[in-house]
N, C-alpha and C positions, 0 to 999 in steps of 0.2 A: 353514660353519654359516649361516642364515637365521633370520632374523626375520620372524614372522607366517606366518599359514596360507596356502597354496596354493588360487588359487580363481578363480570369476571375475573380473575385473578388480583382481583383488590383488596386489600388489607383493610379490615374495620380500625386499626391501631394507628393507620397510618393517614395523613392529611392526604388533597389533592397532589398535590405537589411530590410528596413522599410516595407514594403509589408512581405517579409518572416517573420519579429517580429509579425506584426498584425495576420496574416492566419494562424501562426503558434498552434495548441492547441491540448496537448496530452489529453490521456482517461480520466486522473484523473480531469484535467483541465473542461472536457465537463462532466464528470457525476456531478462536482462540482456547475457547469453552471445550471447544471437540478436542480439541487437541491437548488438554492441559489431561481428560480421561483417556487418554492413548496413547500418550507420548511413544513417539520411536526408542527403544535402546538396542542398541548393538548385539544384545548377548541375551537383558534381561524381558525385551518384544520387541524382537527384528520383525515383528509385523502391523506395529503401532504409525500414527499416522509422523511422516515426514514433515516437517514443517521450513516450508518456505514461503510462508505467507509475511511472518512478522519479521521488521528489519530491524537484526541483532546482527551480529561477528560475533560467528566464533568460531575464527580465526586463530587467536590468538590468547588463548585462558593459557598456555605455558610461557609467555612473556610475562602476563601480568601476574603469576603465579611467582616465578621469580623476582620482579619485583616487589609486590604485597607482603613479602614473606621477606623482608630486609630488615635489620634492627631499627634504622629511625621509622619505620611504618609502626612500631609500636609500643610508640614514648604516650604516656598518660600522663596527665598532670591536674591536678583541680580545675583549673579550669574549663577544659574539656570535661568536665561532668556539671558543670555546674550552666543554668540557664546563659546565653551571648547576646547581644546584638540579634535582632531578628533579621536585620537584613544579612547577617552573616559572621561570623568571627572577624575582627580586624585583620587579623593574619591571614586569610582566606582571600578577603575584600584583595588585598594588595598585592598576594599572588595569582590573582585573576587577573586585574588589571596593568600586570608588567607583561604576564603571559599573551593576554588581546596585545598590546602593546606590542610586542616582537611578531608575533604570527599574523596579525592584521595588518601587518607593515604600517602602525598608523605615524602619521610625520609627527605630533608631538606623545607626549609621556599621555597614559590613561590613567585616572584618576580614580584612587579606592571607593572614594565616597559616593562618587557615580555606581558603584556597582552593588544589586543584592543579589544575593544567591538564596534558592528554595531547592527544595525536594521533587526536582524535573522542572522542564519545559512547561506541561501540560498544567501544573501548578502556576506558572510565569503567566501564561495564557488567560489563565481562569483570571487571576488578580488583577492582569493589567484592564480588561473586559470590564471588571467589577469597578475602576476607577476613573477610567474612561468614558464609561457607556451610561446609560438609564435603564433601567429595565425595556425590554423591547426595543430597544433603537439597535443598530448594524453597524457590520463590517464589511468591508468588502472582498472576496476573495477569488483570485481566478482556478477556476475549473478545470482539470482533478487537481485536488489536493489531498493531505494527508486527514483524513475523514477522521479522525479523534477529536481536532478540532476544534468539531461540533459540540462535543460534548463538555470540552475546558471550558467552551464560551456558555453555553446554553441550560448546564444544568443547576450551575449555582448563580450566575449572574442574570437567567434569560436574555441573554445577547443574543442576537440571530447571524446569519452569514447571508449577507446576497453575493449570489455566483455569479462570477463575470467567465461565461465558458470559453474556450479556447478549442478554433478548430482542430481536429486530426488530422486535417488533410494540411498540405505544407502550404504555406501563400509568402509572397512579399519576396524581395529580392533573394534569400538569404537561403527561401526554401530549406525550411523549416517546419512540420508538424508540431501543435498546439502551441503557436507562435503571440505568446504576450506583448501586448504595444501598447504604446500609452493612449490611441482611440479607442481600443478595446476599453483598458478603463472606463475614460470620458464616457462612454457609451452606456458601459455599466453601473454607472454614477449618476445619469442621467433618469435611466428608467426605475433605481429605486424611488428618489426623489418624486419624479409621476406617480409611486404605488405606495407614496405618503410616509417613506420610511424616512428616519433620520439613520445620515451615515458617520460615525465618528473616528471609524479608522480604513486603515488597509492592510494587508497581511502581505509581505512578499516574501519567498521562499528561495534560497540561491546559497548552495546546489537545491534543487528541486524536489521536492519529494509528492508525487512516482514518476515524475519525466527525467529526474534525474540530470536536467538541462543547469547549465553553466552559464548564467548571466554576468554580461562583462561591467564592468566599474562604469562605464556611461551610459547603459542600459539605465540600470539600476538608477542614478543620478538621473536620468528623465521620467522615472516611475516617481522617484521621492520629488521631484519638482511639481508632477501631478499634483501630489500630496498637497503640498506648500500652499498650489494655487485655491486648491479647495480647502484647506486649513483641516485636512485629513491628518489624525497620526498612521506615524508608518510602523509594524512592527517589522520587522524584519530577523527572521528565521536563518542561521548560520550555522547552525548544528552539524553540516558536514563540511564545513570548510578545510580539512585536512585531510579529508574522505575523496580527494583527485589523485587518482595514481596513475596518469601517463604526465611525464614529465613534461613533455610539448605542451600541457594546456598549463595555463594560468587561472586560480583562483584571486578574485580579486574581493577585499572587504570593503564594504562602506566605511567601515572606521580608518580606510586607508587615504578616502577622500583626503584632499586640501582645508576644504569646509563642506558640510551640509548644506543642503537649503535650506532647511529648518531644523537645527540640532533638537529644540525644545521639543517637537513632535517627532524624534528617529529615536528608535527603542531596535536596541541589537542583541539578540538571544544568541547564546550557545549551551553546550552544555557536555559530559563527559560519554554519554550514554554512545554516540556514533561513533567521532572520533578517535575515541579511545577503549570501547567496545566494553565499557561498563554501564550497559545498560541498570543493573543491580542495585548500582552505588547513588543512585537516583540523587544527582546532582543538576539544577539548572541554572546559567545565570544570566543577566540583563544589564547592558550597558546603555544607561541614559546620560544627560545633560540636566535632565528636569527636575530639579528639586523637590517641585513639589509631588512629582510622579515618586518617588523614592522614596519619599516620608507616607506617603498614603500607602504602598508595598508596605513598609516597612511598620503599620497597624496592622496588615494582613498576617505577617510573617509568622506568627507565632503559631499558625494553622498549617503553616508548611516549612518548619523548621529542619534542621539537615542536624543529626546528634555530632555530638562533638569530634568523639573520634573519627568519624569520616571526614571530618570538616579538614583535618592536622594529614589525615592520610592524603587528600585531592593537594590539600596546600605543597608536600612535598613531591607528589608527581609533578604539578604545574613548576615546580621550579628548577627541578631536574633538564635541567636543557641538554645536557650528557645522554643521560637515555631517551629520553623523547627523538633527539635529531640522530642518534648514532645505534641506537638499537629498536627503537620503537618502531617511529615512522616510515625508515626503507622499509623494515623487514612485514609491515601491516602492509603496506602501499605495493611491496612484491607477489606477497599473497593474494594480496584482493584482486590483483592483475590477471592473477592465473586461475585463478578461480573465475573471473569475469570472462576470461579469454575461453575456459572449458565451455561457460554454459553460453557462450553467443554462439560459439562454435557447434554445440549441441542443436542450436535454434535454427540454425542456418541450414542444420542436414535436415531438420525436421519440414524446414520451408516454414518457417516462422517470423512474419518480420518486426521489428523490434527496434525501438532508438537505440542509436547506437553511443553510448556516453562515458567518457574514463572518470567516474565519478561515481560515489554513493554506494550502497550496496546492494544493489537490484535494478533489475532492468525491466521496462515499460514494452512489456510483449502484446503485438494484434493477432487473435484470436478470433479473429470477426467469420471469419471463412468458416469455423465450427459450428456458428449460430445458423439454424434453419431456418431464423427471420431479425433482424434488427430488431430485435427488445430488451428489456431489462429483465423478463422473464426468463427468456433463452438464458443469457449469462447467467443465470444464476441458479441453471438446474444444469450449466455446465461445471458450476464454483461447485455442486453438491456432488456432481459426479467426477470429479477431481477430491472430495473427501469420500467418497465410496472406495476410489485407490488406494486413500490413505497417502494424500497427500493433500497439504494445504497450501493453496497458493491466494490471491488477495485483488476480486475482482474489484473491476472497473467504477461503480456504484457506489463500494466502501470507500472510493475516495470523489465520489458526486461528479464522474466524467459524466459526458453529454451524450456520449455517445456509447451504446454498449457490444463488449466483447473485448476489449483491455485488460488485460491481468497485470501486477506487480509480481513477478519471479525472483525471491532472493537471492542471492548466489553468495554469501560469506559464508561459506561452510566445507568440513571435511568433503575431498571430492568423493568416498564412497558415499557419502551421506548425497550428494548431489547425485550421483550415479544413479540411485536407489529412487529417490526422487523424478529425476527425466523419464526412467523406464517405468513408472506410474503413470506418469504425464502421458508416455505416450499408449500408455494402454486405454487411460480416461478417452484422447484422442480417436483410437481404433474405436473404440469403440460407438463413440458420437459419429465417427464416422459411417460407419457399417448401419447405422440405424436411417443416415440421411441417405443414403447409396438406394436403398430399402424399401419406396413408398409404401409398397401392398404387395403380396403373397402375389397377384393373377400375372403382373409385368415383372418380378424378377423370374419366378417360374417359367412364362415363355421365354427371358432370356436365356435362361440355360437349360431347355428346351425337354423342360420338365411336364410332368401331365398334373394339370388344376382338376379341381374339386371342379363336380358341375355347374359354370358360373353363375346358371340360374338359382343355384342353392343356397350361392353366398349372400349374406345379407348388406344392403349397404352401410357402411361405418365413418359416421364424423368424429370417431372419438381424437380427440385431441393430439392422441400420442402418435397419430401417422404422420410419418414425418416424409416431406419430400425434400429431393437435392434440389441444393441454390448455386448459382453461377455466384461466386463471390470474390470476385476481382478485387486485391490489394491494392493500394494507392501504389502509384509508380512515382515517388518521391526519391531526392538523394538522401533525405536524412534516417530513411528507414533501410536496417541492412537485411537483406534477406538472397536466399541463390533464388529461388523459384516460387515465387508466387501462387501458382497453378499447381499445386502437387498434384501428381499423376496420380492417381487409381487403378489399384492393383484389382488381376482377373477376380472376377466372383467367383468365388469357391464352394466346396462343400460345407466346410464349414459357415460360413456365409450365409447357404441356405438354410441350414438348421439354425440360425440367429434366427434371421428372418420369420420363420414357421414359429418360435418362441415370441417372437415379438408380436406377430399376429393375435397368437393366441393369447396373450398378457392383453391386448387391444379387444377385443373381439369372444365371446364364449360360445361361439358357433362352432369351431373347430374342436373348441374341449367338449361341446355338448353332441355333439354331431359324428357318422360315419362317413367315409369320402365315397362314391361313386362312381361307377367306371361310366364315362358316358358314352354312346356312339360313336363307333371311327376310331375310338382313341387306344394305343397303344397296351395293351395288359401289360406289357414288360416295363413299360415305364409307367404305368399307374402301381404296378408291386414296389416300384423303388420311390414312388412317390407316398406309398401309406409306411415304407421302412424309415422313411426320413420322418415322418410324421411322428412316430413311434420315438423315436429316438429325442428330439424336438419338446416331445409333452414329459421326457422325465424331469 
């Protein structure tokens, strides 16, 4: 006997369910894929793919090298070997919760017992979903976000996400691109409910992840008010709260509030993976109010348990306030400055416009002007031809934007490794470019006043891959930085042409099947340099 249906790619071993877990794999998931067989190295494939897709730092592996490699990092003791507390070690719990305490600026002491700590984020997610939710019922979440998400909530709890999307374009006083409000909510709240869903929480994300936007302390306080009125929990996503490095802005936490509006339903995540660029050390934690949300975690936990000795290693970073304030965080927060300030500045000569955010480690780049038509298509034979470079960068789709031609561009990284990256970028660019310049072999030929094949000869072609140019005007917003919206276009060239005549014939097998003809009138001296180009074109 077998379990689950017979099919493509389906396992006779494996249930419905187990079959959708296995086959299941989003963009972020498959460019990660590509690049886990390619990786870039410096020496051992300085021609492997670049990776700027996925938001790591690494910034800073000779900080925490020095650190990591200190005598209290590696005290053992029985009971770091032996099973803990699922919600965490005591000693953990309590250096979590003085650390939130000081850096959330919250007005009273945080409370250990409030806190559990798992093996990431994306673990916190799945759990709280599974405790929260029913099978099938929602969340609500605004649009783009971080597209993993999906799969914390959806593949072990079936939870679903309804998307509350958030325009591109800037509206409302503040002028602002993908500007969240609390009628956006309402609104997004309203029409689950009409499509019969039940909604049991809300996700809010500050700093942002991929807008990388900075929501202030009263924002946020009219988002969780939302909450309150509709008896929605909030989670609320903190993961880069230490991850602002222009001093002029202020991170504010909800744990900093006076009060909550409903402490019982506010659920506040962080974890070590951003702020402290150990993505590796897969630490997450959760600070509640709710008892009985911590005791139901706390039946989970043993399924996303953190081993001991990392438990004793996180415990004495988070208590280290010596290096954290006096060698960590300037010198992470300097870096990430100038590494952010390389690659806008890179964006800006490219005519690329881009939120502009001193926050997080990537930046929310428009792209739109590449696409030959507003789809999710387009974007995502630009995302493939952006890993043809061998570089990977993290479109728009992976994180369920509305609208497509948005990329997530990393920038925590050595700048040769960035260097090496942009000059892919912009060769993927030239090139999508040159193919849109390009309609058809008969109008770039007379523009460069070249002699065509007998037009009568040629056959007509809808094949998909002729691409025409599109007038595609950037939003003239203040929140997007960019010099020149309109990049100019440079002369058609020879080389140019021979693109062109390549591209033709990859569209088209009249030209590889075919002889060219001189027709009537027309020049011999330019029909010879017209079958030399041709010649040259089909190798």
């Amino acid at each position: 006997m077998t379990t689950g249906e017979e099919g493509p790619g389906n396992s006779v071993y494996l249930s419905e369910r187990g079959n959708s877990i296995r086959l299941h794999e989003g963009i972020l998931q498959e460019g990660y894929i590509q690049y886990g067989m390619d990786r870039h190295h410096d020496t051992d494939n300085p021609d492997g793919i670049i990776n700027m897709g996925t938001s790591e730092n690494k910034l800073c592996y000779d900080l925490l090298h020095k650190r990591l490699t200190k005598p209290d990092m590696l005290h053992i003791n029985p009971s770091l070997l032996q099973y803990s507390d699922w919600r965490g070690h005591a000693f953990l719990r309590e250096a979590v919760a003085k650390f939130l305490t000081h850096y959330c600026c919250s007005p009273n002491p945080l409370k250990a017992d409030n806190v559990v700590v798992m093996n990431g984020c994306g673990s916190l997610f799945s759990c709280i979903a599974a405790v929260i939710c029913d099978p099938k019922d929602a969340i609500l979440i605004p649009t783009p976000f971080y597209g993993v998400i999906i799969e914390d909530l959806h593949l072990y709890s079936d939870v679903k996400l309804f998307h509350v999307p958030l325009d591109c374009e800037a509206d409302g006083k503040d002028n602002r691109p993908f500007r969240l409000t609390v009628g956006k909510l309402e609104e997004g709240l309203q029409r689950a409910k009409e499509e019969g869903l039940t909604i049991r929480g809300v996700i809010l994300m500050n700093p942002h992840n991929p807008l990388a936007e900075i929501y202030s302390l009263k924002e946020m306080i009219t988002f969780l008010e939302f909450a309150k009125r509709n008896a929605l929990h909030a989670i609320v996503d903190e993961v880069y709260m230490l991850t602002v490095f222009d001093e002029s802005v202020t991170f504010q936490s909800v744990l900093s509030a006076d009060s909550l509006p409903d402490p019982q339903r506010t659920h506040v995540m962080w974890g070590m993976s951003k702020d402290f660029a150990m993505a590796g050390i897969r630490i997450g934690t959760l600070y509640t109010e709710n008892r009985d949300l911590v005791e139901a975690l706390a039946k989970l936990g043993s399924f996303h348990g953190v081993p001991g000795t990392t438990q004793h290693q996180v415990a004495q970073l988070l208590q280290d306030k010596e290096w954290i304030n006096e060698e960590f965080l300037p010198e992470n927060r300097r870096r990430l400055k100038a590494a952010c300030s390389y690659m806008t500045g890179e964006l800006l000569s490219m005519g690329i416009p881009f939120l502009d955010r001193p926050a997080t480690l990537y930046v929310w780049a428009d792209l739109r002007k590449y696409l030959q038509e507003s789809s999710f298509e387009e974007e995502l034979s630009l995302w493939k031809c952006f890993l043809r470079h061998k570089v990977l960068l993290s479109c728009g789709q992976a994180f369920c934007c509305s609208v497509p031609g948005w990329f997530r561009i990393v920038f925590a990284d050595q700048q040769h490794h960035l260097q090496l990256g942009l000059k892919r970028i912009r060769e993927a660019l030239k090139e999508t470019e040159e193919k849109m310049r390009v309609p058809d072999i008969k109008q770039t030929s007379e523009e460069n006043n070249a002699a065509t094949v007998n037009p009568k000869a040629l056959p007509e072609n809808n094949s998909s891959d002729q691409l025409k140019e599109r007038d595609s005007p950037v939003p003239d917003t203040g929140s997007l930085a960019t010099e020149d919206c309109q990049a100019s276009k440079p002369a058609e060239s020879l080389d140019t042409l021979i693109g062109t005549l390549r591209h033709q014939i990859r569209s088209s097998d009249w030209l590889e099947k075919s002889t060219p003809e001189l027709s009537a009138g027309e020049d011999p001296e330019i029909f010879d340099v017209f079958k030399v180009l041709l010649q040259r074109a089909r190798k």
